[in-house]
C-alpha positions, 0 to 999 in steps of 0.5 A: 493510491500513493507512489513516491520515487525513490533516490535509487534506481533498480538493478537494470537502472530503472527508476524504483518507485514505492506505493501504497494503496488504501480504501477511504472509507470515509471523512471525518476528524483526524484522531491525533489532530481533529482535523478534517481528513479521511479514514481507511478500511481498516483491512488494508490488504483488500485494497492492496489485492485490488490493485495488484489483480489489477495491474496484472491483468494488462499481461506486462507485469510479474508480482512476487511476493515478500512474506512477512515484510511488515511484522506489525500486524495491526495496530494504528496508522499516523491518522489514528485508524485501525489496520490489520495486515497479513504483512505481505508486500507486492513487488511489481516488476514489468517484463 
């Protein structure tokens, strides 16, 4: 999981903070650079249910759906591995 905080804050002044989540699912070498890094699953949605599944279970939380926020739906992330995507993004609000 990643989280980076935005310059903005949301529309009741809260700070807005943006994430991913992602399974490595192993280490070996970069495909652009040939460095030592990790690779993901290639089907980076699971991982994304996971954690939301998650989140939602300590009741505080409401996730809304946005369909089609990502219109690529597969192709290759900067390290060069595969991902496909159903293209939706979660939106995690605590109430």
């Amino acid at each position: 999981m990643r989280f980076w905080l935005e310059d903005t804050l949301d529309e009741s002044g809260r700070p807005l903070w943006i994430g991913a989540a992602t399974f490595d699912a192993g280490v070996g070498l970069s495909h652009t650079t040939g460095q030592i890094t990790h690779h993901i699953a290639a089907e980076v949605d699971q991982e994304r249910d996971k954690l939301l599944a998650d989140l939602q279970k300590t009741g505080s939380l409401v996730i809304q759906w946005i369909d089609s926020f990502q219109p690529v739906r597969e192709g290759k992330n900067g390290g060069g591995d595969r991902f496909v995507t159903d293209g939706k993004l979660g939106v995690v609000e605590e109430h």
